[in-house]
C-alpha positions as CSV (number, residue, x, y, z in Angstrom):
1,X,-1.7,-4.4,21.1
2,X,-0.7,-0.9,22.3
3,X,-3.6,1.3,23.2
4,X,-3.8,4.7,24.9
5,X,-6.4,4.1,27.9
6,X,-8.3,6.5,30.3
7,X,-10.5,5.6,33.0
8,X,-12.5,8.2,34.2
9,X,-13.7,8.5,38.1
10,X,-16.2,10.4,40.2
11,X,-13.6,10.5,43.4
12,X,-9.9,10.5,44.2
13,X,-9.8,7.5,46.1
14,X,-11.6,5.4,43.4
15,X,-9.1,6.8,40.9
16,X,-6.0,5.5,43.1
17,X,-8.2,2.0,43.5
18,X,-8.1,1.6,39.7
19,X,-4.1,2.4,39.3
20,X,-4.1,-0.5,41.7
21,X,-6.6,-3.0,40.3
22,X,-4.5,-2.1,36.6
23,X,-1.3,-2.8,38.5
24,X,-2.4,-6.1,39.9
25,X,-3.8,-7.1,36.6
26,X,-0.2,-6.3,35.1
27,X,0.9,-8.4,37.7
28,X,-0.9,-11.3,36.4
29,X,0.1,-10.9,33.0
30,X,-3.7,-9.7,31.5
31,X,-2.0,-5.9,30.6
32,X,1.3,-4.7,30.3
33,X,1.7,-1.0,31.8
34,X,4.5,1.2,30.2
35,X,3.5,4.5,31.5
36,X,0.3,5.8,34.3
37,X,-0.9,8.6,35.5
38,X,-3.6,10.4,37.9
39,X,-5.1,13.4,36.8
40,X,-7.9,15.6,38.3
41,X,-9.8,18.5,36.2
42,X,-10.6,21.1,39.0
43,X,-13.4,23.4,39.4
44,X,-12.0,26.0,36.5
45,X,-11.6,22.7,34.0
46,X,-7.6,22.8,34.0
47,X,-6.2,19.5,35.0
48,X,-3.5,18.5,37.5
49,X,-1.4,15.4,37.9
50,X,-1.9,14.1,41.1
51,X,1.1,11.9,43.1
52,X,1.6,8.2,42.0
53,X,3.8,6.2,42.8
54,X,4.6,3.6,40.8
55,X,7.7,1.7,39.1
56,X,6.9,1.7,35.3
57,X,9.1,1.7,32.7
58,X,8.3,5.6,31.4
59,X,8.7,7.4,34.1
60,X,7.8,11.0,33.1
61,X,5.3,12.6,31.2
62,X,7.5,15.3,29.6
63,X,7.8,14.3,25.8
64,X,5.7,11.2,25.7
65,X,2.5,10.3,24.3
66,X,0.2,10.3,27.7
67,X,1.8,13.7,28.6
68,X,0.6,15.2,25.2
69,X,-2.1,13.5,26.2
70,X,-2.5,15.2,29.4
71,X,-1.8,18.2,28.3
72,X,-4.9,17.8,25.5
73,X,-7.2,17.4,27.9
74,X,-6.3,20.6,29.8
75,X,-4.5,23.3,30.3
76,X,-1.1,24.3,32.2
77,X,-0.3,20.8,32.6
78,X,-0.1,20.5,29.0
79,X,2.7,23.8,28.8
80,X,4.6,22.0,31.6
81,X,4.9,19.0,29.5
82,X,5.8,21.4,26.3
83,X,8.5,23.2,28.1
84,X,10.0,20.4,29.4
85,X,11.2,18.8,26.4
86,X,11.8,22.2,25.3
87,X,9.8,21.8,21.9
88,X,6.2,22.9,22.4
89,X,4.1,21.7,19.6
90,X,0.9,23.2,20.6
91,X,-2.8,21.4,20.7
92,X,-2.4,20.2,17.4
93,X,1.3,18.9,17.8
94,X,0.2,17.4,20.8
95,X,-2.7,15.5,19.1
96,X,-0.1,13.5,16.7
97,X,2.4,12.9,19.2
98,X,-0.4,11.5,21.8
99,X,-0.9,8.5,19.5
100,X,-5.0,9.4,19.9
101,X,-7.8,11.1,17.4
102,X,-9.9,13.6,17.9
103,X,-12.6,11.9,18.3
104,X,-11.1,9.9,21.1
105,X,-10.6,13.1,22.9
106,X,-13.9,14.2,22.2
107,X,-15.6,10.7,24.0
108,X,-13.2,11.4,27.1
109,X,-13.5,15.0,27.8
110,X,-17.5,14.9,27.4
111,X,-17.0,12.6,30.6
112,X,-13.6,14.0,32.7
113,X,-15.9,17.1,33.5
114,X,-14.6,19.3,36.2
115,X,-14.3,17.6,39.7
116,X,-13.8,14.3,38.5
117,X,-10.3,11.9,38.2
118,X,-8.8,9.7,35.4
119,X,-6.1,7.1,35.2
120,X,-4.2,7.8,31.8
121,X,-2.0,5.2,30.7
122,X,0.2,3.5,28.0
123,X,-0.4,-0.1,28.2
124,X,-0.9,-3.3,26.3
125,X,-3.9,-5.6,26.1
126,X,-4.6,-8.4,24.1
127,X,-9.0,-8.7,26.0
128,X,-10.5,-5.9,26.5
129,X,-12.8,-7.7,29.4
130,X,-10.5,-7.9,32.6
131,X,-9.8,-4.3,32.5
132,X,-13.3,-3.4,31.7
133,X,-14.7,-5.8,34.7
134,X,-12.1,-4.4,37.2
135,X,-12.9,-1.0,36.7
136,X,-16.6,-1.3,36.4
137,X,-16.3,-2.5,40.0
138,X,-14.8,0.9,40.6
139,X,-17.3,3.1,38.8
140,X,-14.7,3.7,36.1
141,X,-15.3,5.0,33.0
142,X,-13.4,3.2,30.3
143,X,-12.1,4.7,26.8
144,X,-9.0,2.6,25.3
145,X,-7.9,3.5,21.7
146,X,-5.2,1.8,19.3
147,X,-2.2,4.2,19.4
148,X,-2.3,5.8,16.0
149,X,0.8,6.1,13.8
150,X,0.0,9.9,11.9
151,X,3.4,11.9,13.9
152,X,5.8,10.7,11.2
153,X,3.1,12.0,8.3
154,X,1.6,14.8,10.7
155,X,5.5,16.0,10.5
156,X,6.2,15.3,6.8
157,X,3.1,17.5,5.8
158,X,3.9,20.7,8.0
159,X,7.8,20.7,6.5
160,X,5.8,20.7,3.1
161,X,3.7,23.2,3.5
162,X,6.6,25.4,4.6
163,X,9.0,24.5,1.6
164,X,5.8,25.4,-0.6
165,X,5.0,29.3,1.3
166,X,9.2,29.5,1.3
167,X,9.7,29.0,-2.5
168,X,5.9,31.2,-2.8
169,X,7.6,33.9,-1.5
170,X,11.1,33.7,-3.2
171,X,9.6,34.3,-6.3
172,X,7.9,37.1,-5.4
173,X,11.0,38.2,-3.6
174,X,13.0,37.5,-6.9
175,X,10.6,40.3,-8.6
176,X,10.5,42.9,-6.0
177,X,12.8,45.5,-4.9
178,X,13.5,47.8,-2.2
179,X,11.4,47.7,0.8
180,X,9.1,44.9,-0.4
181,X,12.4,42.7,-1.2
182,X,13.7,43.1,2.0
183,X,10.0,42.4,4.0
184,X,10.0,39.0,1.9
185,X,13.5,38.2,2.8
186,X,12.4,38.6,6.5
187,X,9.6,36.5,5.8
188,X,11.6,34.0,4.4
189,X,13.8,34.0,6.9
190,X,11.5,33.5,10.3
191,X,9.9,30.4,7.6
192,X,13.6,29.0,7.6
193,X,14.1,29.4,11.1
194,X,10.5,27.7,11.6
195,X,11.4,25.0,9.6
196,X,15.1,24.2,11.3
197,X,12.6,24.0,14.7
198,X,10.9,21.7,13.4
199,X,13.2,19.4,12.2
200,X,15.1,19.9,15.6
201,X,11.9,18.8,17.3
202,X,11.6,15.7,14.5
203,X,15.2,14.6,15.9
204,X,14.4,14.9,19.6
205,X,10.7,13.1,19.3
206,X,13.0,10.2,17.1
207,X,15.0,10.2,20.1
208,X,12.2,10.1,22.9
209,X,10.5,7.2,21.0
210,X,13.7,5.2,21.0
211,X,14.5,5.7,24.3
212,X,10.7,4.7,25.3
213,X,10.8,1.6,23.1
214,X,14.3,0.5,25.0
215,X,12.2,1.1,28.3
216,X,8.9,-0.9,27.3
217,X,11.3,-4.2,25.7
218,X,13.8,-3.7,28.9
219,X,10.8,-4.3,31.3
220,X,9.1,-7.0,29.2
221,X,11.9,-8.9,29.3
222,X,12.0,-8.6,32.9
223,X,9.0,-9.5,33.6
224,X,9.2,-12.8,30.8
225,X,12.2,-14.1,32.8
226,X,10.0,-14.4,35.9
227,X,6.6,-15.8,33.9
228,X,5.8,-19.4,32.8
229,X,3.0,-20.5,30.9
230,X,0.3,-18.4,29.2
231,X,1.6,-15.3,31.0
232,X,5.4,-16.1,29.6
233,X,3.8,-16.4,26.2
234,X,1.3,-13.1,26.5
235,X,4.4,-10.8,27.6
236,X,6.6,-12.8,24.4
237,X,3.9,-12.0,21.9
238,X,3.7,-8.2,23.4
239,X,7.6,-7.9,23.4
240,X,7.5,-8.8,19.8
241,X,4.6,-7.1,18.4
242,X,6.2,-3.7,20.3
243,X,9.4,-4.5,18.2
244,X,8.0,-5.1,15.2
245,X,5.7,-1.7,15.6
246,X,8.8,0.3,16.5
247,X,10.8,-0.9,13.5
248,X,8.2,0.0,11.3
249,X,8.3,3.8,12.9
250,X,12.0,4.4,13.0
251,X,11.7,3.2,9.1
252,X,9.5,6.2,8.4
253,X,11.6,8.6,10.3
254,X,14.6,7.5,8.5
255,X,12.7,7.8,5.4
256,X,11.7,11.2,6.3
257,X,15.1,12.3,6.7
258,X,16.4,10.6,3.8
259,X,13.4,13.2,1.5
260,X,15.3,16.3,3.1
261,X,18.5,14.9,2.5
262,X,17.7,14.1,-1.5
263,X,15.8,17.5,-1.7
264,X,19.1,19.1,-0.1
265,X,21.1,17.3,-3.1
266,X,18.7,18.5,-5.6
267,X,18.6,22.1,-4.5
268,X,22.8,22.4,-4.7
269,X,22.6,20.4,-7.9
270,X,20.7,22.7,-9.2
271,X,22.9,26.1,-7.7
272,X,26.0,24.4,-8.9
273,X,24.2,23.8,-13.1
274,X,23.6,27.6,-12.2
275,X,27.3,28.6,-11.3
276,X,28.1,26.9,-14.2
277,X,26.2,28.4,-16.8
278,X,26.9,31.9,-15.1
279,X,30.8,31.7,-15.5
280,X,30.9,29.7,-18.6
């Protein structure tokens, strides 16, 4: 199962002793890490990603779920990550895109106070208990959450809720005149240009999580061609249960696109039934 997972620490060197306990227990097949990184909240509560080094499949932060992640839990970090995939969502963009709730956020930054050190990581785990035991040892602080599927629906509701304001306001623009008309059409317009963003930054975050699901399935494989036994069949059932999750999401992106494409359709259906009682 894919979960989003920080581990919280009182010191630096017990953080970088946790990315290695989590690396060894990916070693023997109890996790599957896709993407890590070490954070530190300084004295003024912004957080900074410390050095790791490390060879997982994801990389870099920018545009992926622990960087939104990141950036939740504070400050200029989270802008870096925004502006590198050059579609900054803000906090609550970030939220969707993290794969976490709110209320997972909440539990975690009550504890990754200012001064202290977290391991954030994409991974998979099928027992919560030889994670939980390894960092205990450490002093860690465990929170682990299901990654939650809302971005697709998250998305779908904001392009709503601008189509509703944009046809608000062209109905008032289709009564005014003047002035007023042309302060609606502006209106209008900056809504439009809104909404193009955001199905600009739909298309790019379909692209990311393609691109990240190649990574994770690429590096399973890997890792299955070198495993026998239970660890062979633990790193199988991950590989297909990733699959199976990420066919399920590129359905509902495809059926996203398909509603703007059939309300597209409608809308010149409709100008071309108006043409033709105009000129008939």
């Amino acid at each position: 199962m894919e979960k989003m997972l920080v581990v919280v620490f009182d010191s630096e060197p017990k953080a970088y002793e946790g990315t290695k306990a989590l690396q060894q227990l990916d070693n023997e097949g109890n996790i599957s890490i896709y993407a890590l990184s070490v954070i530190r909240k300084n004295a003024n509560g912004k957080v900074e990603l410390m050095k790791t080094e490390d060879d997982f499949p994801i990389r870099t932060v920018a545009g992926t779920g622990i960087g939104s992640l990141i950036g939740l839990l504070g400050g200029p970090v989270g802008l870096a990550v925004g502006a590198a995939t050059g579609s900054l969502l803000g906090a609550s963009g970030d939220l969707y895109m993290s794969g976490v709730n709110a209320d997972f956020l909440g539990d975690v930054s009550t504890k990754l106070t200012p001064n202290k050190f977290a391991i954030v990581a994409d991974i998979s785990e099928e027992w919560v208990t030889p994670l939980d035991v390894n960092m205990g040892k450490l002093g860690g602080q465990v929170f682990r959450t299901k990654k939650h599927d809302v971005e697709v629906e998250q998305r779908k509701s904001d392009i709503a809720a601008l189509n509703a304001e944009i046809a608000q306001l062209k109905k008032e623009a289709a009564n005014a005149r003047g002035e007023q008309k042309a302060k609606l059409q502006a209106r209008i317009d900056k809504l439009k240009e809104k909404q193009e963003k955001k199905r600009e930054q739909a298309k790019q975050r379909l692209e990311q999580i393609q691109k990240e699901h190649k990574a994770k399935v690429q590096a399973l494989k890997e890792k299955a061609a070198k495993a026998h036994g239970e660890k062979k069949a633990k790193i199988d059932a991950r590989a297909k249960q990733i699959r199976e999750s990420h066919d399920e999401t590129v359905a509902k992106w495809k059926n996203l696109e398909a509603e703007k494409l059939e309300k597209l359709a409608g809308r010149l259906e409709e100008k071309a039934k108006k043409l033709k009682s105009e000129t008939s």
